[in-house]
C-alpha positions as a Markdown table, in Angstrom:
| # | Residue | x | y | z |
|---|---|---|---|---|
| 1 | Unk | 20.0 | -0.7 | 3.5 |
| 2 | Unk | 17.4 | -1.2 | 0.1 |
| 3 | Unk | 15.6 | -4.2 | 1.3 |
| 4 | Unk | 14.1 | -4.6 | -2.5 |
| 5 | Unk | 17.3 | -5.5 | -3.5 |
| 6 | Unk | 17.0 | -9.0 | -1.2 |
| 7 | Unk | 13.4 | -9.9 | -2.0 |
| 8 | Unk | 12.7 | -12.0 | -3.9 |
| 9 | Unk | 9.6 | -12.0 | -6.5 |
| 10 | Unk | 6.3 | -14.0 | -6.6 |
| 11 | Unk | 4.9 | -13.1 | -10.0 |
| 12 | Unk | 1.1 | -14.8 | -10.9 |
| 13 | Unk | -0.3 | -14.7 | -14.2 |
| 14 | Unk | -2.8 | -15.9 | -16.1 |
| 15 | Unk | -5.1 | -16.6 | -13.1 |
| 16 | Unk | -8.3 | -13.7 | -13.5 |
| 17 | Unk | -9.2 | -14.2 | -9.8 |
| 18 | Unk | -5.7 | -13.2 | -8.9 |
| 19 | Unk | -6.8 | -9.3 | -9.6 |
| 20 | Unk | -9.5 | -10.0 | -7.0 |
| 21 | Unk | -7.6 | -11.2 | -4.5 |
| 22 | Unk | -4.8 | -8.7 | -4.3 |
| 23 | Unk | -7.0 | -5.8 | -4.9 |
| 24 | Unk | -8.6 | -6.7 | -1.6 |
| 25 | Unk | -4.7 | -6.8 | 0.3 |
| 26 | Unk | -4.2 | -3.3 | -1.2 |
| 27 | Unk | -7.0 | -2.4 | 1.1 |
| 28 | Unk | -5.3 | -4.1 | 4.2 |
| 29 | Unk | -2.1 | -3.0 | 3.4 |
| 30 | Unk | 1.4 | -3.1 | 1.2 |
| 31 | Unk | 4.4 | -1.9 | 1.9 |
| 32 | Unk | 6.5 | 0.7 | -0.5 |
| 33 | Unk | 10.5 | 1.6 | 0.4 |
| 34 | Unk | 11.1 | 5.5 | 1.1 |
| 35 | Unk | 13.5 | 7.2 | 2.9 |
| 36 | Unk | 12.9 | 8.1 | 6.6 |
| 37 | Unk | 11.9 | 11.4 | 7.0 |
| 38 | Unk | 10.4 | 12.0 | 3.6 |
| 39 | Unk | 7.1 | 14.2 | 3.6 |
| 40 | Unk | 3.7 | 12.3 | 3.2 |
| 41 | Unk | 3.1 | 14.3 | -0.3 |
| 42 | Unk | 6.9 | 13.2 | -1.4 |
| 43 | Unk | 5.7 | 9.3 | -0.4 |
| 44 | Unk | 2.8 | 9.8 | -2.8 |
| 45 | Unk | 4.3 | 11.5 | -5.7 |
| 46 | Unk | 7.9 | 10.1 | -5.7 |
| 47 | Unk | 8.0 | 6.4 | -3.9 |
| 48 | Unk | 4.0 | 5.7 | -4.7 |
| 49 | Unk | 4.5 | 7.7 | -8.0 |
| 50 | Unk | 0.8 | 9.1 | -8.2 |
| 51 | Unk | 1.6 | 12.6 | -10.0 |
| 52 | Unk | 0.5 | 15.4 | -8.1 |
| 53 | Unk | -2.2 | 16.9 | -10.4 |
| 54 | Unk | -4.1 | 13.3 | -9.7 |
| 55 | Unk | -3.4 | 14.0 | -6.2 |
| 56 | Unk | -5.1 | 17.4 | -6.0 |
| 57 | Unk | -7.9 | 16.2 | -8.1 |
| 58 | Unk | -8.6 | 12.3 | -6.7 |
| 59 | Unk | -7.1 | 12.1 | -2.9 |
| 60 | Unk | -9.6 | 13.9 | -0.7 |
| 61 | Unk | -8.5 | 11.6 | 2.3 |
| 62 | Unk | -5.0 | 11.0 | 4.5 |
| 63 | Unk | -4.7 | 8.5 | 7.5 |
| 64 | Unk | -1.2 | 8.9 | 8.8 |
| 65 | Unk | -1.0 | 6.0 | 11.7 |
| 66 | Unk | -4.9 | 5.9 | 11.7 |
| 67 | Unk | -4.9 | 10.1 | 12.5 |
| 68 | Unk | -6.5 | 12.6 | 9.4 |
| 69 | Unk | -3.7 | 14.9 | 8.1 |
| 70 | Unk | -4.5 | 18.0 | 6.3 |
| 71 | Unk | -0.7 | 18.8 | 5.8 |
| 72 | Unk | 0.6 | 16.4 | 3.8 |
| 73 | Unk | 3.8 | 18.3 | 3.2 |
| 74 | Unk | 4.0 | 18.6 | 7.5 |
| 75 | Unk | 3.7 | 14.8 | 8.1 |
| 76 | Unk | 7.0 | 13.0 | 8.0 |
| 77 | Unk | 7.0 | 8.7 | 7.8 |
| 78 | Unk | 9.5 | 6.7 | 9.5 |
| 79 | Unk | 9.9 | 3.1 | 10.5 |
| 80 | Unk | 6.5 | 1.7 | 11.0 |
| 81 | Unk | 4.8 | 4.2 | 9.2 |
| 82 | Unk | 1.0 | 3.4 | 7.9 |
| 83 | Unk | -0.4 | 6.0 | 5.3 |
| 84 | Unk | -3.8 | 5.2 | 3.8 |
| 85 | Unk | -5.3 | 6.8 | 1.1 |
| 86 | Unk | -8.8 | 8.2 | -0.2 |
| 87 | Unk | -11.0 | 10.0 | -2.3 |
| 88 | Unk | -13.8 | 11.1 | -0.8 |
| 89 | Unk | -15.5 | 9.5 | 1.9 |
| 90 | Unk | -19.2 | 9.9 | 2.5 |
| 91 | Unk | -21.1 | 11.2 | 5.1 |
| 92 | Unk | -20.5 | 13.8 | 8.0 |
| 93 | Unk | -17.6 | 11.9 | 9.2 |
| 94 | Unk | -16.4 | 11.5 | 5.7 |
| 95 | Unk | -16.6 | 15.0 | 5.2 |
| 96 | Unk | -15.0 | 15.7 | 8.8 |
| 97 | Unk | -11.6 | 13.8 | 7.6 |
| 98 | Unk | -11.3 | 15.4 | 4.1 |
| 99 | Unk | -8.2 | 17.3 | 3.5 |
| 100 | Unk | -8.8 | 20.8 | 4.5 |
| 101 | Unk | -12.2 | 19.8 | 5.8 |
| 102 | Unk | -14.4 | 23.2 | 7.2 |
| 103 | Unk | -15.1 | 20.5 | 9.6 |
| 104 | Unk | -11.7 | 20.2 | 10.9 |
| 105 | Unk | -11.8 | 21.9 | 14.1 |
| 106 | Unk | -14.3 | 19.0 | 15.3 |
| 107 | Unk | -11.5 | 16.6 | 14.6 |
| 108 | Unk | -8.8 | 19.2 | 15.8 |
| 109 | Unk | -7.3 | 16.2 | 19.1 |
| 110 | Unk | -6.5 | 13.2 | 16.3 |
| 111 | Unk | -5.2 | 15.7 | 13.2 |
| 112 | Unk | -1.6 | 14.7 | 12.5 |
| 113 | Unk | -0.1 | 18.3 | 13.0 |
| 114 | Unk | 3.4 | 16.7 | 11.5 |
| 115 | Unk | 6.6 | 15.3 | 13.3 |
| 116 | Unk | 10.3 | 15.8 | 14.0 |
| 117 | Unk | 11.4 | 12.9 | 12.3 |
| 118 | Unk | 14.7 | 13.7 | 11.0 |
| 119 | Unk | 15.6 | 12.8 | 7.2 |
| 120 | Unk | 18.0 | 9.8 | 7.9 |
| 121 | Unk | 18.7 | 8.6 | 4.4 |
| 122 | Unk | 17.8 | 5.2 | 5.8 |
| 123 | Unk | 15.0 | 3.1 | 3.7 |
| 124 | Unk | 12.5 | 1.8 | 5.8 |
| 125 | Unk | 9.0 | 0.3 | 4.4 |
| 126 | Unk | 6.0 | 2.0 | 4.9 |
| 127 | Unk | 2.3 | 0.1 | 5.1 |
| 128 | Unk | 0.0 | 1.9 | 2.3 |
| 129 | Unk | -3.6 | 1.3 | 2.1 |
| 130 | Unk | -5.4 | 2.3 | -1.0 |
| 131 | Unk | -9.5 | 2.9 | -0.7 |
| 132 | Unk | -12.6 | 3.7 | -3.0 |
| 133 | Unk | -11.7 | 5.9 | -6.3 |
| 134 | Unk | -7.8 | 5.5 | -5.7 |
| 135 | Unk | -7.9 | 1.9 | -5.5 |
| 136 | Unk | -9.9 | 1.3 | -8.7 |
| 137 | Unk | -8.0 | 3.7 | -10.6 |
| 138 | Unk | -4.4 | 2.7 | -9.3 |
| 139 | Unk | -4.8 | -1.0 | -8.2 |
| 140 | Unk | -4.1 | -2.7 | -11.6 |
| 141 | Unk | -0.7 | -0.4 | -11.6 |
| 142 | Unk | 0.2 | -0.9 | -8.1 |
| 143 | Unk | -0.2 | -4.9 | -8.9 |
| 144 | Unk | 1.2 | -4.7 | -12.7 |
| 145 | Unk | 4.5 | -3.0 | -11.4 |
| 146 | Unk | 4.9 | -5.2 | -8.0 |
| 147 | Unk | 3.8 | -4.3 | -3.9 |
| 148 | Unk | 5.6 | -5.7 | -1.0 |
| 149 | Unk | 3.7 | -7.8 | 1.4 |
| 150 | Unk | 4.7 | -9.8 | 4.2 |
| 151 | Unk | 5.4 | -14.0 | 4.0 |
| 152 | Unk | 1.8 | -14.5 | 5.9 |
| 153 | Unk | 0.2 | -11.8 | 3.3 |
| 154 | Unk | 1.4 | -13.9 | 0.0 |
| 155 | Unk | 0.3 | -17.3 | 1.7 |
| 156 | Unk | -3.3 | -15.7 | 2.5 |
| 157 | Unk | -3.2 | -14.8 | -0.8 |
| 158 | Unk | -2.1 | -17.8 | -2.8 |
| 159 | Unk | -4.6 | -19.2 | -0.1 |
| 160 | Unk | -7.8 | -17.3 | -1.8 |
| 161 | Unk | -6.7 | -18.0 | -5.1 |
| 162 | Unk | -6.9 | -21.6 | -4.6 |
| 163 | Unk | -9.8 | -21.8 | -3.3 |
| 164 | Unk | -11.5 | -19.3 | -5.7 |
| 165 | Unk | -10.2 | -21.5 | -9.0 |
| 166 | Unk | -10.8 | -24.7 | -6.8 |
| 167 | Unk | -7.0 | -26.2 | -6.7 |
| 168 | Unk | -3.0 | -25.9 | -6.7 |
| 169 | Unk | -2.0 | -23.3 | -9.7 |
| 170 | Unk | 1.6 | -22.4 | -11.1 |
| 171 | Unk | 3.2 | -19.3 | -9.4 |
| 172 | Unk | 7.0 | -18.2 | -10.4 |
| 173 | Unk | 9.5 | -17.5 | -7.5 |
| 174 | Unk | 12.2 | -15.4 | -8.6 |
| 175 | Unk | 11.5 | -17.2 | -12.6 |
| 176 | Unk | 11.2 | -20.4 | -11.1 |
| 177 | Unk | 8.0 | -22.2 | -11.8 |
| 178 | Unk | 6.6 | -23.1 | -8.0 |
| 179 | Unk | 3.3 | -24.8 | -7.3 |
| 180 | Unk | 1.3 | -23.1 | -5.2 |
| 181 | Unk | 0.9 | -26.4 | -3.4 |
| 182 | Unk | 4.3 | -26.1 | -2.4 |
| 183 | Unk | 3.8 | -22.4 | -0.5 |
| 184 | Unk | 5.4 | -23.2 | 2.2 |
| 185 | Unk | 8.8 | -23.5 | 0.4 |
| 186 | Unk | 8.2 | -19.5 | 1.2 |
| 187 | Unk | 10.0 | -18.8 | 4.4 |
| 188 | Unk | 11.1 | -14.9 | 4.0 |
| 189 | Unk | 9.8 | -12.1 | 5.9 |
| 190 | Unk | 8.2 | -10.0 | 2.4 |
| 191 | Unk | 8.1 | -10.9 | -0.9 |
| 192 | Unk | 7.0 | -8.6 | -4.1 |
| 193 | Unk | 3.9 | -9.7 | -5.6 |
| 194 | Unk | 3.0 | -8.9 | -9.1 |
| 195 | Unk | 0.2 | -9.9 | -11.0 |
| 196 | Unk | -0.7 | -9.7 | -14.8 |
C-alpha cells in the first residue's frame, strides 16, 4: 500500500516564520515512504534523494533507532524505523559516533551491526531526523518538495505559527483555502506539509 497516495496536502506560503517552524520539526522528526528492507544508504540516496557524493562529503553521523551505524549499506529499515542524520558532531562523543570512527570499539555494545529484515516490497514510513550541516543545507528542499508528519505534528505547527505572526493565517488543504483557525477540521493520521 503507497500511503502518499491518501494524504492529503497542507501547503503554507507566504508566511516567513513558517521556515522557522518546520525547520525545527525536521529536527524531531518526518516521515519519508520506502520499501521495507531497503538499506539505510538506499533510504538516503533514493527515497531521501541526497546524492551520494554529498553523502560521503557532508554525513559524518547515522542513528539507526537511536544506535551509531558505521554500515550504512548493512542496516536495513522496516516498519517503525527512525534514521537521523549528521555532519559532524563535536566533541569526544561526537567523534566516538562518526561513521568509521577510530573510536568505534568504545561504542562497539550500541553499533547497529545491520538486520535480517527481509525486502518485502511493502511501503512503510520511516521517522528521519535531519541535524547541524545537513539540515541547513537540505531543510529548505525537504520543506519546498513536501515531509510527512503526523495530525498532532501539523497542529503543533500551525500552533507556532500563530503565535509567532500573532493570529489565524490562510493555509490550503488539498487547494482549498482553510483558516488555520479552523485546524481542527484536520482529523487524518499524517498529512504532507510543504512550505514556500
Amino acid at each position: 500500500m503507497h500511503y502518499i497516495s491518501t494524504m492529503k496536502t497542507v501547503f503554507i506560503k507566504n508566511i516567513p516564520v513558517a521556515g522557522e517552524v518546520l525547520y525545527t520539526e525536521l529536527q524531531n522528526g518526518f516521515y519519508i515512504e520506502a520499501s521495507e528492507g531497503t538499506s539505510i544508504r538506499r533510504l538516503i540516496n533514493v527515497y531521501c534523494r541526497i546524492p551520494d557524493d554529498y553523502c560521503s562529503n557532508k554525513i559524518k553521523t547515522i542513528f539507526h533507532n537511536s544506535n551509531p551505524v558505521d554500515s550504512p549499506d548493512d542496516v536495513k529499515i522496516s516498519y517503525g524505523s527512525v534514521c537521523a542524520i549528521s555532519g559532524a558532531m563535536p566533541g569526544l562523543v561526537g567523534a566516538m559516533m562518526r561513521i568509521g570512527s577510530p573510536y568505534a570499539s568504545m561504542r562497539e555494545s550500541i553499533t547497529e551491526k545491520g538486520n535480517d529484515v527481509s525486502e518485502t516490497g511493502k511501503t512503510v514510513l520511516v521517522r528521519i531526523k535531519l541535524f547541524n550541516v545537513i539540515l541547513s543545507d537540505l531543510g529548505e528542499k525537504f520543506i519546498s518538495s513536501g515531509v510527512i508528519l503526523s495530525v498532532e505534528s501539523v497542529l503543533s505547527v500551525i500552533g507556532r505559527i500563530e503565535e509567532k505572526i500573532g493570529g489565524s493565517f490562510t493555509l490550503f488543504l488539498d487547494g482549498e483555502r482553510l483558516s488555520s483557525s479552523k485546524k481542527n477540521k484536520l482529523q487524518d493520521k499524517m498529512y504532507i506539509v510543504k512550505q514556500c
